[in-house]
N, C-alpha and C positions, 0 to 999 in steps of 0.2 A: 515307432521302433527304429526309425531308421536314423533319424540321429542319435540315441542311444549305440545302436549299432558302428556310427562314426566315433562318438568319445570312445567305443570302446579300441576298437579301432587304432585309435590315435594313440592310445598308453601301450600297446601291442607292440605298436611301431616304432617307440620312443626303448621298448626293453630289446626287440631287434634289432635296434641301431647299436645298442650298449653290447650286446653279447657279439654281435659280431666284428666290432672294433676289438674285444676281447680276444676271441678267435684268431682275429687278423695278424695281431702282436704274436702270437707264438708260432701261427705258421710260420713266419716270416724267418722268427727264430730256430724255428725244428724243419721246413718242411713239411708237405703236404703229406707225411706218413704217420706210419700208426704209431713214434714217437710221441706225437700229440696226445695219443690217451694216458701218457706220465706226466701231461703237466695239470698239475689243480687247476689253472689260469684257464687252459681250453675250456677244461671241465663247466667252470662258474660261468663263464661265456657261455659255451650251451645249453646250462640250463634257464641261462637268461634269456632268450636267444628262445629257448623252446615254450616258456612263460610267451612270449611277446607272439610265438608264432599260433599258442593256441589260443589266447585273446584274441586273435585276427581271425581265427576258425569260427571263433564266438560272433564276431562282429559280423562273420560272411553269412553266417544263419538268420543274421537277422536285418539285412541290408544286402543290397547287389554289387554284383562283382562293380559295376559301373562307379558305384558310390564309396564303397572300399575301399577299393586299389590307389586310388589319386591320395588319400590319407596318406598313405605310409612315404608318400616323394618327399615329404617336409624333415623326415628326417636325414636325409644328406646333409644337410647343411649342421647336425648336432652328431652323426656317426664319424665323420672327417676330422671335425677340431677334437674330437677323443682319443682317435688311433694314432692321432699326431701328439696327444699328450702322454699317454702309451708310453709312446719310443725315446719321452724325453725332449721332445720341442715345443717351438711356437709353432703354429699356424700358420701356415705362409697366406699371404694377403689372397695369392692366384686360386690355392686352395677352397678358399671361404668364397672368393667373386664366383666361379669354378661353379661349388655346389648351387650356389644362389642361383644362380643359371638354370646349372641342370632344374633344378627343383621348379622354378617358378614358370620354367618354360613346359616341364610334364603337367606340373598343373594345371597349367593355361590349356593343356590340351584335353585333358582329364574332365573339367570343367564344362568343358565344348559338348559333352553325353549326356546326351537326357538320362533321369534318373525313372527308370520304371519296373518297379519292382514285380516279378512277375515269380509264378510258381517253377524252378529250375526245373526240367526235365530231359536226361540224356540217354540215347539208347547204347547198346553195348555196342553196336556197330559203330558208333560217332567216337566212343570213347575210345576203340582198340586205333580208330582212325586219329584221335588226336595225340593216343601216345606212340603210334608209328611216327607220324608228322616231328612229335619235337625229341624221338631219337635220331631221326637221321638229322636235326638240326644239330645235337650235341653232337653226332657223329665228323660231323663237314666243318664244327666249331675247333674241336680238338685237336682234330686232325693237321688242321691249316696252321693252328695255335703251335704246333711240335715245332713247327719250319722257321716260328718266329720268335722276337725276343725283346724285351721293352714294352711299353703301353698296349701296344697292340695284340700279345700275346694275353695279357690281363685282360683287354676289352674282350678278345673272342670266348674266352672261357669265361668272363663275366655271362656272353651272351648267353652259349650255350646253359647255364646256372640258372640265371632268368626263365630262360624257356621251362625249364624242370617246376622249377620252385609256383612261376604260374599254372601250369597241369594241376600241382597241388591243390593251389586256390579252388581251379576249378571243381576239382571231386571234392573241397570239402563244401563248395558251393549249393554243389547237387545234393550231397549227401546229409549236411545239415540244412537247408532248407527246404529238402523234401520230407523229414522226419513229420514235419504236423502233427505233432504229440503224438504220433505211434513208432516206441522205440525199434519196432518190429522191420523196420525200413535200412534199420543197420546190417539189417541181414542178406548182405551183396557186397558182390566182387570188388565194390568201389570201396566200402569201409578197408578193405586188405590192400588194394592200391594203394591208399595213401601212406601209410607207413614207408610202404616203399619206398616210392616215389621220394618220400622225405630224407630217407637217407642217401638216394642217387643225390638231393641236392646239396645235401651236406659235403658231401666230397667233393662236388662240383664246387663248390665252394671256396672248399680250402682251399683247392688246387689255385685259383682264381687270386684267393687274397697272397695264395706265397711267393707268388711273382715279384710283390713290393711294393705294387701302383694301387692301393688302397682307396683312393681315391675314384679312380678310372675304375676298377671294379667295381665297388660298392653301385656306382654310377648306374653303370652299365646293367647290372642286377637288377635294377630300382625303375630304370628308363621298360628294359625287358619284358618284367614281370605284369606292371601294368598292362601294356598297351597288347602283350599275350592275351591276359586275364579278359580283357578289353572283347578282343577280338573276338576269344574261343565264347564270350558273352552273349554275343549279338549273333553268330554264325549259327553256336550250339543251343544256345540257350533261351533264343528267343527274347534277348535285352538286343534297347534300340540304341541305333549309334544316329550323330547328327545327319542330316539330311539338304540344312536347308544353306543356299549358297552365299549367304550372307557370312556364314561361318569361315568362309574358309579364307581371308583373311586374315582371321585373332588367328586361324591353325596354323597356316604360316609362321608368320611371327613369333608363335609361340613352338615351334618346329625348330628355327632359325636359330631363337636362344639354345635351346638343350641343347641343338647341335655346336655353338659357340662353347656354352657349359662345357663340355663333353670333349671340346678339341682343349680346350682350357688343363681340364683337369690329365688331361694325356701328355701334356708336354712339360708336368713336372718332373721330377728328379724320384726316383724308388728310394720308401725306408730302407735301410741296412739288411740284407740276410743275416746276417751275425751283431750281438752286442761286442761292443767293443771290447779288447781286452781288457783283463786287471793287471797294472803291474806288478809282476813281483813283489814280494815283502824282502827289504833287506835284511841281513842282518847283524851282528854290532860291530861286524871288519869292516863291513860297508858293502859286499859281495851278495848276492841275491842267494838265498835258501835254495838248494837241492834237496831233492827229496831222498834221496839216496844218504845224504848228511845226516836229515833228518833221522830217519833208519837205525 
């Protein structure tokens, strides 16, 4: 079940990568406001985007957070060259080195956890204590994120986003892999959590992609979530993290890259806030059309 649970996994996170390049394009264009629910484009994003997120719900029921989460880093490198074709360009070379980075170096870390799949079990104590923990993260994320402007305001509100959107993983972790064919288990505070929680990360989100730096966020979200997921895994959940010291050189290195990855992808140039203009339509004096003429 558990690699079933990874391919599933992996098409999840190939349709979250598409919907939120989707996403990405119109914030940029509208802002992170309720504009966004007139454009069809959000729309199709999201529901792509929402496809990709319950496949990964699917994949979490039947496979551990450990095993999961490291899937979905491989798509940076196919979310970037999208939101870049989006806007109308190529690809810039830093962009594509950039994601490669991030990706291969979250992996390399991702990879380093044993895979032990275990029956999820979280008490309402741990969980009111993990969504204190990653609101005052959002809190400290956004706040700092006001003051600034450039990559660095996209990476904090990336982070903050990440932390949320890992919470998720976690309750649907618990919740779908503690069901054991009795649907009677949905019947807890955690099944109503998650809805939430999903749409605190939707807005965390936009707000993140309309910065500009698409790249840097998406990143940042991806780097986040995992190594959240990771954590709240082994602390909450009773999944093992590595142990033994031989490791912690590939961790390194593989630490080293995403952080290269990551400064990489920060030091590019932001998509446009606005498509460019149209110019006027002349008309047969050679003088541009008023509307008022028109009239």
């Amino acid at each position: 079940m558990t690699w079933v649970g990874m391919a599933i996994a992996l098409v999840g996170a190939l349709g979250y990568a598409l919907g939120a390049a989707l996403q990405q394009f119109e914030a940029v264009s509208e802002g992170a406001t309720l504009a966004l629910v007139r454009r069809p484009r959000w729309w199709i994003g999201g529901v792509i985007g929402f496809t990709g997120a319950s496949l990964h719900a699917v994949a979490l029921s039947m496979a551990p957070l450990v095993v999961v989460q490291p899937v979905s880093v491989a798509t940076l490198v196919f979310a970037v060259p999208l939101a870049a074709t989006l806007h109308g360009r190529r690809p810039r070379r830093a962009e594509i080195a950039g994601s490669i980075a991030v990706a291969v170096g979250l992996l390399g870390l991702m990879l380093l956890v044993p895979a032990h799949n275990v029956t999820p079990v979280l008490s309402d104590a741990h969980a009111l204590e993990l969504i204190g923990c990653v609101a005052l993260v959002v809190a400290v994320t956004f706040t700092m994120a006001r003051r600034l402007k450039g990559p660095a305001k996209a990476l904090l509100m990336a982070v903050g986003a990440g932390a949320v959107t890992a919470t998720v993983s976690t309750f649907v972790r618990v919740v779908g892999g503690g069901l054991q064919g009795d649907l009677g288990h949905l019947l807890h505070w955690f099944t109503l959590a998650i809805p939430v929680l999903l749409v605190c990360a939707v807005v965390l989100l936009q707000k993140s992609y309309a910065v500009g730096y698409f790249g840097i966020a998406y990143a940042g979200v991806q780097v986040v979530d995992p190594i959240t997921s990771v954590t709240a895994g082994a602390v909450l959940l009773g999944e093992s993290l590595p142990t033994e010291a031989g490791k912690a050189v590939p961790a390194l290195l593989a630490a080293g890259l995403l952080i290269a990855g990551t400064v990489t992808l920060g030091r590019l140039t932001p998509d446009q806030s606005k498509p460019a203009a149209v110019p006027a339509e002349p008309d047969r004096i050679g003088g541009p059309v008023v509307a008022s003429e028109v009239a």
